[in-house]
Phi, psi and omega in degrees: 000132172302115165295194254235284189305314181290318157299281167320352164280283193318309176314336181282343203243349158317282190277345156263008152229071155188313194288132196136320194251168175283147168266098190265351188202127151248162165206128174278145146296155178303301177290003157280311221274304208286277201359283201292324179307329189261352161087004159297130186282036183297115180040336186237128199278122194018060156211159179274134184330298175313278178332306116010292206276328167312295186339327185249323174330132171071351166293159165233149238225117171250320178214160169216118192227153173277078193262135210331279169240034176263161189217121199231102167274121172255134165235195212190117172218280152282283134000126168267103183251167170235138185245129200255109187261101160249140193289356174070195185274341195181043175271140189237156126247126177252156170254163190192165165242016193196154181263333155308314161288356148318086216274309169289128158351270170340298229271286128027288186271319147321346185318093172283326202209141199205130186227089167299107201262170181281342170311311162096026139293163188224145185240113204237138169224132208258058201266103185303308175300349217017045191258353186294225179200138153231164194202094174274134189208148178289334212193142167315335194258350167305352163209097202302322165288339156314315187296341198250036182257142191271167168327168124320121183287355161272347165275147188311337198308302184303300170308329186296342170271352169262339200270333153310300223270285185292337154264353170283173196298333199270289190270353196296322188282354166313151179289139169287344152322329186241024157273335210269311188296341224274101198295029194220012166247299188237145185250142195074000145299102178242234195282312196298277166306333156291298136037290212270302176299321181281337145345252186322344186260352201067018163280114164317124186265354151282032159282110184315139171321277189344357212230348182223112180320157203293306170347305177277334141329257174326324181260343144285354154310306201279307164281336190301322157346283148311290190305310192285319206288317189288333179256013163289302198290001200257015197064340158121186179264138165244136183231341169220282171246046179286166168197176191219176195304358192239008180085034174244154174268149163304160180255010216290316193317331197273000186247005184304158183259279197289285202327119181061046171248146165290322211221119183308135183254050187221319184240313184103005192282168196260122155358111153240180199218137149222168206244144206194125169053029180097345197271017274279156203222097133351116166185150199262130195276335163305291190279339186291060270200000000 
């Protein structure tokens, strides 16, 4: 699933062909259209296809920003409403000037949601999975868990909220893995990159918050930082179908320590998994304490 890094990619390559212009035409899939029909919420969320589509038809793209791994189109049409995406498990958005140009298949065939930009360009979103989501709403708070989301993990903010968050009554016996995954302790921070931060600190991730001093809190605060910050810049991870808007994969994978290793390249001892917050979780039973 795309993470923090993987959303800031797309949101970066996004918002400069697309803020400005109009949305002159949508279009949903057939296979979208029987969902809903069928009384299924496949990606686009209490709303009706028809509906969806007026709703955005004729809006203008006022800003496009990045809420933790949600990606938020203020559009402008009487009104400034917002249409709220999240990629799922395998959501893509391409800009094209032909839904042919799309280059891989897989992608291709997926097409759900298609935004005939005034450029006469197309903004297109792609889900092999169907898991992602769109969601039109007046307001961030008209879908109340986007409000129960932490800071953005680059504001001064954050850390004084995890480190609260991670010594309260509710989460300190929790495995710090699944306080790290948990987007309403750190926002955007998912398998991957928790993963990867408890690796460099050597923490065992069922080792409970209560178990590990604040000191050592704040400096894995500091590297999951480090990391997100490092894989904005490596373009993200692609470990199956991430892409960012033009069909390129990320580089974030060739620098991984832990994630998807058999064999620890620090010690050599061999990888084990345990499933931690729903997850399976990757760790060296050696360096990892």
């Amino acid at each position: 699933m795309p993470e923090l890094p993987e959303v800031e990619g797309v949101v970066r390559q996004i918002r400069p062909v697309s803020i400005g212009k109009r949305i002159t035409a949508v279009t949903v899939s057939t296979v979208i259209r029987l969902s809903k029909e069928n009384g299924k919420e496949a990606i686009i969320k209490r709303m009706e296809a028809d509906r969806f589509i007026h709703s955005l038809t004729g809006a203008q793209i006022i800003q496009v920003e990045r809420r933790s791994k949600y990606i938020y189109f203020t559009l402008r049409k009487d009104n400034e409403f917002l249409l709220v995406n999240h990629l799922g498990m395998s959501g893509a958005w391409f800009y094209v000037d032909r839904l042919e140009s799309i280059a891989e298949d897989k992608f291709r065939r997926h097409v759900h949601v298609t935004l005939t930009l005034s450029d006469g360009n197309f903004l297109v979103f792609s889900d092999i999975r169907r898991f992602g989501e769109m969601r039109v709403l007046q307001q961030e708070g008209d879908f109340p868990p986007l409000l129960l989301m932490a800071p953005e993990p680059f504001e001064k903010k954050a850390l004084a909220h995890f480190l609260a968050m991670a010594e309260s009554q509710k989460y300190k016996n929790k495995a710090i893995k699944e306080i790290i995954m948990d987007g309403q302790i750190i926002s955007g921070c998912g398998n991957i990159y928790a993963t990867e931060a408890l690796f460099k600190m050597k923490i065992h991730p069922k080792r409970s918050a209560s178990r590990i001093s604040q000191k050592r809190k704040i400096e894995l605060f500091e590297v999951i930082v480090a990391i997100l910050l490092e894989s904005i810049e490596a373009g993200g991870s692609t470990i199956s179908d991430y892409r960012n808007v033009n069909g390129e994969s990320g580089s974030m994978q060739n620098r991984f320590g832990m994630y998807g290793k058999k064999q620890c390249e620090v010690c050599g001892a061999m990888t084990k998994t345990l499933k931690i917050g729903g997850r399976a979780s990757v760790y060296c039973p050696s360096c990892q304490k």
